[in-house]
PDB file of N, CA, C and O in Angstrom:
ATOM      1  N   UNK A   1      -8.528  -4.356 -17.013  1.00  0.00           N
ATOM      2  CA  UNK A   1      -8.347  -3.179 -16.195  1.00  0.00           C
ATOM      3  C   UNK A   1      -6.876  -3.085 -15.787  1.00  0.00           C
ATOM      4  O   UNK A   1      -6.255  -4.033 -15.305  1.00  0.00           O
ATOM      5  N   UNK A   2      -6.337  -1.803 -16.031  1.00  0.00           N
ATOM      6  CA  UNK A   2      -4.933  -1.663 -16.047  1.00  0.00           C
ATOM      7  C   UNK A   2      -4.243  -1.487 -14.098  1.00  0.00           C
ATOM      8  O   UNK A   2      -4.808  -0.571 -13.500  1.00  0.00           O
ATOM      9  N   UNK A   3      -3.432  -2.076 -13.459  1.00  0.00           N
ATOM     10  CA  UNK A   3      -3.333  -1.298 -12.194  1.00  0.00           C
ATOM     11  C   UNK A   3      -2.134  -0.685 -12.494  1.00  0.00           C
ATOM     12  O   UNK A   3      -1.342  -0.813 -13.427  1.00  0.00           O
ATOM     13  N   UNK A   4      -2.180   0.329 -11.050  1.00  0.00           N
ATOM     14  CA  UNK A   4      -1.158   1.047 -10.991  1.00  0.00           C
ATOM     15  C   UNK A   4       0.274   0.466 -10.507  1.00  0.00           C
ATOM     16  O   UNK A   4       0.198  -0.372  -9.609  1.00  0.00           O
ATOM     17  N   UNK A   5       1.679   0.822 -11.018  1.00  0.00           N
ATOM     18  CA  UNK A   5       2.489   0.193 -10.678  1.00  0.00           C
ATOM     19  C   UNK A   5       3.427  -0.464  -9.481  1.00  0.00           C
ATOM     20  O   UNK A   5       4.319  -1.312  -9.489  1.00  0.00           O
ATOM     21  N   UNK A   6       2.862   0.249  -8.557  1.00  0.00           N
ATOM     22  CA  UNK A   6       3.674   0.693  -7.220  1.00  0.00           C
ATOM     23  C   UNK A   6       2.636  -0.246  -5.931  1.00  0.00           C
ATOM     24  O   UNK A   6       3.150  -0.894  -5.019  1.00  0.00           O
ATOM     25  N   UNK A   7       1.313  -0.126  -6.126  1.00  0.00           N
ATOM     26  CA  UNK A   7       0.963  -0.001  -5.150  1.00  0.00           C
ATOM     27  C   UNK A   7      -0.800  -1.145  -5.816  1.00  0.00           C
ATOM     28  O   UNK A   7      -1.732  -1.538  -5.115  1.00  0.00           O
ATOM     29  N   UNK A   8      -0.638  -1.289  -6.996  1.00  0.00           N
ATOM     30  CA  UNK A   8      -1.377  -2.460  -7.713  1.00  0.00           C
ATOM     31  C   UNK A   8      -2.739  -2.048  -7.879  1.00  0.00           C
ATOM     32  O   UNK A   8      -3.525  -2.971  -8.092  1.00  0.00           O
ATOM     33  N   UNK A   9      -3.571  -0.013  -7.799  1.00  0.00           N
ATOM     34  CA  UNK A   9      -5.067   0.424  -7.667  1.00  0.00           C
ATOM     35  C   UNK A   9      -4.894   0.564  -8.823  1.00  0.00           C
ATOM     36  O   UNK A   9      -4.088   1.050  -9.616  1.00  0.00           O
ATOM     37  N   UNK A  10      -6.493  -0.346  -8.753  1.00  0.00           N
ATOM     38  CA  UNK A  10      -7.314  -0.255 -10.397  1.00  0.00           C
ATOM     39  C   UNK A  10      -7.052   1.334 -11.321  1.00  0.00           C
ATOM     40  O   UNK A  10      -7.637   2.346 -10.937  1.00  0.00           O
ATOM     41  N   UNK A  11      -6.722   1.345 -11.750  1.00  0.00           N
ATOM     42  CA  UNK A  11      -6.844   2.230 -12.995  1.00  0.00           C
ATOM     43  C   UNK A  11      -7.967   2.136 -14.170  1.00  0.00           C
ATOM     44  O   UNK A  11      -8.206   1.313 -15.053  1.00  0.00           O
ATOM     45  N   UNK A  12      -8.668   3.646 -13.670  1.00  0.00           N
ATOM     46  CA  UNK A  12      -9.533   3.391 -15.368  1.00  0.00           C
ATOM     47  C   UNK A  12      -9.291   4.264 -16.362  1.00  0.00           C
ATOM     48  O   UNK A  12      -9.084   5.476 -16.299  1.00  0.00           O
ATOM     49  N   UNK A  13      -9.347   3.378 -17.491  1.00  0.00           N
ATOM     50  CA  UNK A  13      -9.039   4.127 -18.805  1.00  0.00           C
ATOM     51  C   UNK A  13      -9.599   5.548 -19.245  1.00  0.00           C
ATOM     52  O   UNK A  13     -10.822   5.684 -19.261  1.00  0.00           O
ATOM     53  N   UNK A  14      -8.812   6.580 -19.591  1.00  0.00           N
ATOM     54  CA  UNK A  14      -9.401   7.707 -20.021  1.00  0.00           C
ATOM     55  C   UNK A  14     -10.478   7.444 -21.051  1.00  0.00           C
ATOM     56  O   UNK A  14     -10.278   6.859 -22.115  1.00  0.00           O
ATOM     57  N   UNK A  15     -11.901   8.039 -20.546  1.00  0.00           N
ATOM     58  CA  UNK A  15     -12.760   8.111 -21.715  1.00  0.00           C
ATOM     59  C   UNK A  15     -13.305   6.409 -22.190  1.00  0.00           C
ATOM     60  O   UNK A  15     -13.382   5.745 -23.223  1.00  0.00           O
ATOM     61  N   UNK A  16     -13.585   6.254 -20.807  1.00  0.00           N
ATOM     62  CA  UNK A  16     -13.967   4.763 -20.573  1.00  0.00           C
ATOM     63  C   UNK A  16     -15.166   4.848 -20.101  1.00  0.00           C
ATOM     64  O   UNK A  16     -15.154   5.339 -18.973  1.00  0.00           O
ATOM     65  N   UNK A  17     -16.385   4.533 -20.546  1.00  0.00           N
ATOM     66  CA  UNK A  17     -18.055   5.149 -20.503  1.00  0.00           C
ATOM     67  C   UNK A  17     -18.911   3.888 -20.442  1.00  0.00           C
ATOM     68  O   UNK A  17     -20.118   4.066 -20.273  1.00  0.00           O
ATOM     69  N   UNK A  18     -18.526   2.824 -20.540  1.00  0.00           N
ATOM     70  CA  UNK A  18     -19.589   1.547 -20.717  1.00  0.00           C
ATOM     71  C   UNK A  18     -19.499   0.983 -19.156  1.00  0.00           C
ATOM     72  O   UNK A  18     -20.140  -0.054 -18.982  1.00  0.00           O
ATOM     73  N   UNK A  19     -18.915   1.422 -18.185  1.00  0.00           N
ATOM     74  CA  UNK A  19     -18.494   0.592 -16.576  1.00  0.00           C
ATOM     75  C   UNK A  19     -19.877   1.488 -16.145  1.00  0.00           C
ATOM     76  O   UNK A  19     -20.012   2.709 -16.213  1.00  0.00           O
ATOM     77  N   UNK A  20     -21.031   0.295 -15.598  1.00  0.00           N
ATOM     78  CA  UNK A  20     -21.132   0.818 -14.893  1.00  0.00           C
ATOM     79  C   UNK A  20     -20.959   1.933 -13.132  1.00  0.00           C
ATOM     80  O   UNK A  20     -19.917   1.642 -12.544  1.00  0.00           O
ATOM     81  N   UNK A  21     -21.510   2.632 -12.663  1.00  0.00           N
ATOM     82  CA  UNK A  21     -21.532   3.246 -11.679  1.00  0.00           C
ATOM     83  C   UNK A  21     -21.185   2.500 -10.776  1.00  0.00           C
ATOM     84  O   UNK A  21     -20.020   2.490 -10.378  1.00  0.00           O
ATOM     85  N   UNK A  22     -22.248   1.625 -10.206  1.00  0.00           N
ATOM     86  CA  UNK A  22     -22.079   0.842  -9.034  1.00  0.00           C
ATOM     87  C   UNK A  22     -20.525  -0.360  -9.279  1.00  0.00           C
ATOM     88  O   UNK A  22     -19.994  -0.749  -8.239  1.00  0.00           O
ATOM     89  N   UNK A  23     -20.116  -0.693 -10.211  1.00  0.00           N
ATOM     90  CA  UNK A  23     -18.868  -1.295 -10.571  1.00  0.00           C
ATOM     91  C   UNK A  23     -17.281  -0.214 -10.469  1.00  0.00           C
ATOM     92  O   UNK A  23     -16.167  -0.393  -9.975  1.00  0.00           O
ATOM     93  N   UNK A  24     -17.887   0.821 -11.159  1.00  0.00           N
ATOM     94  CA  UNK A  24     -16.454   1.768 -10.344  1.00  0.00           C
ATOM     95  C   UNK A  24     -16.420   2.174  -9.093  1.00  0.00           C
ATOM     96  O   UNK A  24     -15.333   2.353  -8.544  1.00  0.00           O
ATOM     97  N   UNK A  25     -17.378   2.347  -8.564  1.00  0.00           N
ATOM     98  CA  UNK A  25     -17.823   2.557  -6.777  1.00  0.00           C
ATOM     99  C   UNK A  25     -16.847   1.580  -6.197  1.00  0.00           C
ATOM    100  O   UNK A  25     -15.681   1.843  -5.903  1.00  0.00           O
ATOM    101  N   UNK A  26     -17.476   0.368  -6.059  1.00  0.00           N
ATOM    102  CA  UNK A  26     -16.646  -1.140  -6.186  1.00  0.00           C
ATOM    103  C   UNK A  26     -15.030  -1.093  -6.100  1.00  0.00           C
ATOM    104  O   UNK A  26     -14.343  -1.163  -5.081  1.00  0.00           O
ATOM    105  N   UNK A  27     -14.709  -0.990  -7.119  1.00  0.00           N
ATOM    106  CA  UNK A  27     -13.735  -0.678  -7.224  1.00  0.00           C
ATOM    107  C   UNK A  27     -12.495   0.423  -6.636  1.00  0.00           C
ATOM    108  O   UNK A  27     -11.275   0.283  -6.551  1.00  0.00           O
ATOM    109  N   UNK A  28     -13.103   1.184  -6.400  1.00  0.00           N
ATOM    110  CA  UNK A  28     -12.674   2.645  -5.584  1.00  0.00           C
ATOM    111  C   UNK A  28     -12.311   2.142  -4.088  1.00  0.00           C
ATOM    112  O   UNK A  28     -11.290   1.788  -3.497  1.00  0.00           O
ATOM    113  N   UNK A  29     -13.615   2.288  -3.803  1.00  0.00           N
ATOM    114  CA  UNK A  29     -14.079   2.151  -2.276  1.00  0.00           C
ATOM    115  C   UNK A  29     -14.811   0.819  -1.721  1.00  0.00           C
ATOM    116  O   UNK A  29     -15.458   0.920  -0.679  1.00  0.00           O
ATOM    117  N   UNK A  30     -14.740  -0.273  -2.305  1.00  0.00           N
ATOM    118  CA  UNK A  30     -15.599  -1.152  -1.904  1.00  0.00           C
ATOM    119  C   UNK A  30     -14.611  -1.573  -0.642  1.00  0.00           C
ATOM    120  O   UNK A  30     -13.467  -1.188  -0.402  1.00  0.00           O
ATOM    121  N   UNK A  31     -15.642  -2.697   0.232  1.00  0.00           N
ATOM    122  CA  UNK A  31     -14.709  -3.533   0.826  1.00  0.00           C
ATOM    123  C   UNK A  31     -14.169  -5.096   0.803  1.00  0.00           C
ATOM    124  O   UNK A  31     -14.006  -5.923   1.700  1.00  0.00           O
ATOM    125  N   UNK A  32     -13.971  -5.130  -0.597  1.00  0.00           N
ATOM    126  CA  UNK A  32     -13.125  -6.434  -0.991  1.00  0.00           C
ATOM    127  C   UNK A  32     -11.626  -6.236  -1.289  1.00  0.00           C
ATOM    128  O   UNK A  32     -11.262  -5.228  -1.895  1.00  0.00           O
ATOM    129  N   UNK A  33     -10.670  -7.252  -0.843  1.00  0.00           N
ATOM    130  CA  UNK A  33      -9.517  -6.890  -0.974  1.00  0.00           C
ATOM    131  C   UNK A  33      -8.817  -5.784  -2.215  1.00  0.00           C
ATOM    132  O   UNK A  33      -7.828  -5.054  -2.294  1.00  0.00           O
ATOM    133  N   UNK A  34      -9.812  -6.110  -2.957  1.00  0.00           N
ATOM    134  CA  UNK A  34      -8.989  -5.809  -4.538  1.00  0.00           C
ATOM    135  C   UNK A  34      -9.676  -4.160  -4.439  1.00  0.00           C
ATOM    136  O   UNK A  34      -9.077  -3.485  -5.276  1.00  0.00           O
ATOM    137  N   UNK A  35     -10.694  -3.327  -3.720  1.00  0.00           N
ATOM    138  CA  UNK A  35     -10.914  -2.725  -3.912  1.00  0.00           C
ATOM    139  C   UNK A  35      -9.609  -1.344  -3.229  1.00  0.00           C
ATOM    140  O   UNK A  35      -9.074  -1.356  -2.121  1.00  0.00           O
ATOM    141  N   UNK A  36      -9.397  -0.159  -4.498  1.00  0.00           N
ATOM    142  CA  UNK A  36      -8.329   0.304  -4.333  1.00  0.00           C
ATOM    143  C   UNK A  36      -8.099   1.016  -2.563  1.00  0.00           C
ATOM    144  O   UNK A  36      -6.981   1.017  -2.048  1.00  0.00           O
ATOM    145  N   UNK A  37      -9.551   1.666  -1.706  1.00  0.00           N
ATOM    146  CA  UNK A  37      -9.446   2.251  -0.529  1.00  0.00           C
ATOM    147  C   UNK A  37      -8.581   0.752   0.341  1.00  0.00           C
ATOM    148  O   UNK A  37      -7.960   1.074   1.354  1.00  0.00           O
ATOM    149  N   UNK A  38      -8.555  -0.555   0.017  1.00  0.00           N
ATOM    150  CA  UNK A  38      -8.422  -1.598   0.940  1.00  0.00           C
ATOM    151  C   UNK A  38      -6.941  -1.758   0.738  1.00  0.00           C
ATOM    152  O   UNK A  38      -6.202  -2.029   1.684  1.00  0.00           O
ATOM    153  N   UNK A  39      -6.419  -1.560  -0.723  1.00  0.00           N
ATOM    154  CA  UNK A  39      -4.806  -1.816  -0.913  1.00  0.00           C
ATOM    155  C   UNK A  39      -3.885  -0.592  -0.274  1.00  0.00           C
ATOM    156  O   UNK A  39      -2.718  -0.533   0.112  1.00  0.00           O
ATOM    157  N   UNK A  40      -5.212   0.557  -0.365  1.00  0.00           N
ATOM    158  CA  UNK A  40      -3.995   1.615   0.546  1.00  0.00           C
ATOM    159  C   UNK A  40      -4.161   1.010   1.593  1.00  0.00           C
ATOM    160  O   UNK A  40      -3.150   0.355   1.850  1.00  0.00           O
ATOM    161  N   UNK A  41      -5.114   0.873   2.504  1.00  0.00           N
ATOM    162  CA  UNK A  41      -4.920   0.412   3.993  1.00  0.00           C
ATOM    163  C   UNK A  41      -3.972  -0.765   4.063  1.00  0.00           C
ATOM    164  O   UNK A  41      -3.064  -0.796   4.893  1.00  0.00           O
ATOM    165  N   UNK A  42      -4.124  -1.446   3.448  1.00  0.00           N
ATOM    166  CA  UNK A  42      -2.781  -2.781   3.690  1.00  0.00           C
ATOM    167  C   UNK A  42      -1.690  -1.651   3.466  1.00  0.00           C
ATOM    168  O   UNK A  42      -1.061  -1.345   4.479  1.00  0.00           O
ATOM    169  N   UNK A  43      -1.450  -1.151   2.586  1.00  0.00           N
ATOM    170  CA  UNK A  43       0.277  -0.671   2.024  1.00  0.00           C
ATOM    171  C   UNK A  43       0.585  -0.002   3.935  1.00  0.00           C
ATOM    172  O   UNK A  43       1.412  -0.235   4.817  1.00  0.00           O
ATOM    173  N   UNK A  44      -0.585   0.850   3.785  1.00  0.00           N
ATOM    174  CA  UNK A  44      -0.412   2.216   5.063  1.00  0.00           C
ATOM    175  C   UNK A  44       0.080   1.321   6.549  1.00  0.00           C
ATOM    176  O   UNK A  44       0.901   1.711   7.380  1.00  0.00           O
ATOM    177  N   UNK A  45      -0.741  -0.039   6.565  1.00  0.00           N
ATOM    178  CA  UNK A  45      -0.378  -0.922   7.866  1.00  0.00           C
ATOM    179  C   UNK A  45       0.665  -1.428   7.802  1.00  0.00           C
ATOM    180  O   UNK A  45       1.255  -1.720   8.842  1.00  0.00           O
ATOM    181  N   UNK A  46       1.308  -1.732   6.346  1.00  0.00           N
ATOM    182  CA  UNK A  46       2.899  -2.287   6.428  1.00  0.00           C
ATOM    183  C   UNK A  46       3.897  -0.919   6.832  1.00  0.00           C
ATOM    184  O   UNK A  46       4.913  -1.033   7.518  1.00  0.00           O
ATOM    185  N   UNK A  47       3.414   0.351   6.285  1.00  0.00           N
ATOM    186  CA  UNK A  47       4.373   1.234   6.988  1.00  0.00           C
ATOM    187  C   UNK A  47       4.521   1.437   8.010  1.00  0.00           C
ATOM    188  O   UNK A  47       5.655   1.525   8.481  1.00  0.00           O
ATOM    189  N   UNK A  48       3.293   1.602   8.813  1.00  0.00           N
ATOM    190  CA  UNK A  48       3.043   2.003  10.358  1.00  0.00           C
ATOM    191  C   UNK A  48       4.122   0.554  10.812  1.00  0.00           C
ATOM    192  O   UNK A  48       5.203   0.726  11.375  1.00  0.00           O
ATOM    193  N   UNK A  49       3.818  -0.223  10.605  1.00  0.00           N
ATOM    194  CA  UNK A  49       4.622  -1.714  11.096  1.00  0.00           C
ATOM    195  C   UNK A  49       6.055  -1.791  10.841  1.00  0.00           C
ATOM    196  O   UNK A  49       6.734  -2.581  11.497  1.00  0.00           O
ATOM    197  N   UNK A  50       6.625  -0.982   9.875  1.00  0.00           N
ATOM    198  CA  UNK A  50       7.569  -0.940   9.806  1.00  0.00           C
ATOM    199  C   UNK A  50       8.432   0.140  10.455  1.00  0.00           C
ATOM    200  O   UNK A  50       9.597   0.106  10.851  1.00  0.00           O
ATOM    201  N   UNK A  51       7.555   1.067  10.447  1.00  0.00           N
ATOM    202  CA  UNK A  51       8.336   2.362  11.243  1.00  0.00           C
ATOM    203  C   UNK A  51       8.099   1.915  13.026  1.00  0.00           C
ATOM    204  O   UNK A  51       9.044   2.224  13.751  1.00  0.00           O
ATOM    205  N   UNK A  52       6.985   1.274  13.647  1.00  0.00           N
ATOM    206  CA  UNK A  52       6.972   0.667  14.434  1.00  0.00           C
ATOM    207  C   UNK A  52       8.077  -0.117  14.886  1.00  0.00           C
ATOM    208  O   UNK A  52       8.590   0.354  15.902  1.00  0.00           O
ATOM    209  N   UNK A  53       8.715  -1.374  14.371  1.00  0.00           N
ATOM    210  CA  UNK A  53      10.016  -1.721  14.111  1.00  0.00           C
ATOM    211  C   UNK A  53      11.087  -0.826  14.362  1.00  0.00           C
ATOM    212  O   UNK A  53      11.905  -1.391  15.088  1.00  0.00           O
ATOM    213  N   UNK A  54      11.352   0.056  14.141  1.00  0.00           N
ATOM    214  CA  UNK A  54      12.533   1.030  13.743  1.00  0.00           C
ATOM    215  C   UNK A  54      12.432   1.688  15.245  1.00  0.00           C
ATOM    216  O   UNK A  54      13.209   1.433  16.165  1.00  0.00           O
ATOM    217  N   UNK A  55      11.388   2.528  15.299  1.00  0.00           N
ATOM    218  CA  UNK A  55      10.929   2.658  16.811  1.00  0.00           C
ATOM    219  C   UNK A  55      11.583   2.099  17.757  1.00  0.00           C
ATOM    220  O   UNK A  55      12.187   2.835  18.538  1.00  0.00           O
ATOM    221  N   UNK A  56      11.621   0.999  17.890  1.00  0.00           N
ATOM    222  CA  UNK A  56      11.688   0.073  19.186  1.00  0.00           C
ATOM    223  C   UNK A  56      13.206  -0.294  18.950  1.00  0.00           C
ATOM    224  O   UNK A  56      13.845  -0.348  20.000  1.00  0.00           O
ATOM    225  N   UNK A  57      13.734  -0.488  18.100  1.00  0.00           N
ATOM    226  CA  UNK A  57      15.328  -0.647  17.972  1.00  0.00           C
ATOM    227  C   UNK A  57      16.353   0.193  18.388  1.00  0.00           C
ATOM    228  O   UNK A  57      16.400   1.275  17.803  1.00  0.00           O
ATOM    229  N   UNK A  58      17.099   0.001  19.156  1.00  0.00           N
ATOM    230  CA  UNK A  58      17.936   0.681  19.660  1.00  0.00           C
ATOM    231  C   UNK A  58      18.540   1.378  18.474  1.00  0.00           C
ATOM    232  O   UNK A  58      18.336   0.840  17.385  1.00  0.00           O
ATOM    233  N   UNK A  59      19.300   2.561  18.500  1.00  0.00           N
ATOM    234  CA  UNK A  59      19.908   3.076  17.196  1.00  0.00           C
ATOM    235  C   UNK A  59      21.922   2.978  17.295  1.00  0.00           C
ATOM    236  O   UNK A  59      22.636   3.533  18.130  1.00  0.00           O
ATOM    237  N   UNK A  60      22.280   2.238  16.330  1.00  0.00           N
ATOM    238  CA  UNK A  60      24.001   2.150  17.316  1.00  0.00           C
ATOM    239  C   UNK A  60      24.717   2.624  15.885  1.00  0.00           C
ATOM    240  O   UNK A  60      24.027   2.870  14.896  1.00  0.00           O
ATOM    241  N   UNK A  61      26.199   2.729  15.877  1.00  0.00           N
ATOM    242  CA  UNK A  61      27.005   2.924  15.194  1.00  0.00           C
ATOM    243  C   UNK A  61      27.219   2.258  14.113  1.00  0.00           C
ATOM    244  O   UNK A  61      27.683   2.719  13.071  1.00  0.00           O
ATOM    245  N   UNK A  62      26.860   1.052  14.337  1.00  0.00           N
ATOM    246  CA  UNK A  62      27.144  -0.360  13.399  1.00  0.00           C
ATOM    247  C   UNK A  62      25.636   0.056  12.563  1.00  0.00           C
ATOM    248  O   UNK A  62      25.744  -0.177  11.359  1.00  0.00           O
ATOM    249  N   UNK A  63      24.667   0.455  12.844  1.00  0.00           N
ATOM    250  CA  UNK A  63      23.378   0.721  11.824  1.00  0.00           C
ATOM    251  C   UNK A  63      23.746   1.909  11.588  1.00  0.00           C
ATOM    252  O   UNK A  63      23.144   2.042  10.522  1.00  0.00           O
ATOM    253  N   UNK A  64      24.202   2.768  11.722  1.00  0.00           N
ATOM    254  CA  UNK A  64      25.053   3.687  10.430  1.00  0.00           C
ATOM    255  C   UNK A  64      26.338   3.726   9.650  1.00  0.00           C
ATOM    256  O   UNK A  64      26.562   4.732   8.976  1.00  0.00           O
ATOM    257  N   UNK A  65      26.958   3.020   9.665  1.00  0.00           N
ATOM    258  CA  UNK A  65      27.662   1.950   8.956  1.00  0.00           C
ATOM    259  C   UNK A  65      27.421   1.444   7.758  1.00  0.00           C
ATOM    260  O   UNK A  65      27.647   1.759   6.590  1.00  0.00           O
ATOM    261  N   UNK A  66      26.541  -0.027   8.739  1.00  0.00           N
ATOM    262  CA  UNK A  66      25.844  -0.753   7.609  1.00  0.00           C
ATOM    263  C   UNK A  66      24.895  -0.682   7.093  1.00  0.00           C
ATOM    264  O   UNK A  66      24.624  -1.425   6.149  1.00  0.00           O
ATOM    265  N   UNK A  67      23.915   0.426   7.639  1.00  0.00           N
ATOM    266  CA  UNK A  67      22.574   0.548   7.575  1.00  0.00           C
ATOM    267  C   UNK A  67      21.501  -0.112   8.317  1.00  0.00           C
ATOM    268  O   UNK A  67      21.784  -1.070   9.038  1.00  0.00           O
ATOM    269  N   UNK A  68      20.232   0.327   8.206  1.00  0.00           N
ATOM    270  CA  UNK A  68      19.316   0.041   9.313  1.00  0.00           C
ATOM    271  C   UNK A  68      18.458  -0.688   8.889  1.00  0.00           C
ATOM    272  O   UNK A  68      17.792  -0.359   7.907  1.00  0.00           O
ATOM    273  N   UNK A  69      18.214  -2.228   9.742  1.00  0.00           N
ATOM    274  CA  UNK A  69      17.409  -3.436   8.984  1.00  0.00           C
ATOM    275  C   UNK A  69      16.512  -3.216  10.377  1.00  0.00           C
ATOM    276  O   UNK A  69      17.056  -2.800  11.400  1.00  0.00           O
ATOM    277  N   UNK A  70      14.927  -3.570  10.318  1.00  0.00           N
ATOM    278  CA  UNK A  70      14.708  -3.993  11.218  1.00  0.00           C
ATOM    279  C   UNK A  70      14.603  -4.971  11.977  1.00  0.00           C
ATOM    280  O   UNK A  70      15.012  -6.097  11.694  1.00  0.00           O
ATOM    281  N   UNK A  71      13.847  -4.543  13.401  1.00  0.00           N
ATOM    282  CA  UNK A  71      13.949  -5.556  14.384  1.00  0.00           C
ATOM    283  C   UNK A  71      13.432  -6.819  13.619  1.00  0.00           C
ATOM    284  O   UNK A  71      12.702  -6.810  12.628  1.00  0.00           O
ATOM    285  N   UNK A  72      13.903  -7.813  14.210  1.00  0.00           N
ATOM    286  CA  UNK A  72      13.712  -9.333  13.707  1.00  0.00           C
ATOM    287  C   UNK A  72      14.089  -9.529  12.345  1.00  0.00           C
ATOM    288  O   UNK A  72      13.334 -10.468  12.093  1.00  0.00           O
ATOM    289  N   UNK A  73      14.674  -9.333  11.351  1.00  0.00           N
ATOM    290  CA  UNK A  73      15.266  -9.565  10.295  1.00  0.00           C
ATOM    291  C   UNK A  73      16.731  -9.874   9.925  1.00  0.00           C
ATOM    292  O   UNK A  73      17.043 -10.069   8.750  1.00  0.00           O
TER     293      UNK A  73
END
């Protein structure tokens, strides 16, 4: 099973007919890590966490400059 590049959700092959139902379900939407609804929620909690970060940092001259790392890094 191929994933996608960015973000690692199962991909299924065009004109791919032998998986069962309850196995692409699984896959979609299940709730095991590997299932693709669970890798968006991780990706979506590292953003919120990161823009969270950014949030709380003061904004100064020197982070437009050098650019903006966040807090604790």
């Amino acid at each position: 099973m191929d994933k996608s590049p960015n973000l690692g959700l199962t991909l299924t092959p065009r004109g791919e007919g032998t998986k069962r139902f309850i196995d692409f379900r699984d896959e979609l939407a299940g709730d095991g890590k590997t299932s693709n609804m669970m890798i968006l929620d991780e990706k979506v909690g590292e953003v919120i966490d990161r823009c969270k970060a950014y949030d709380t940092q003061p904004f100064t001259w020197g982070m437009l400059k050098n650019g903006v790392k966040p807090a604790g890094s």
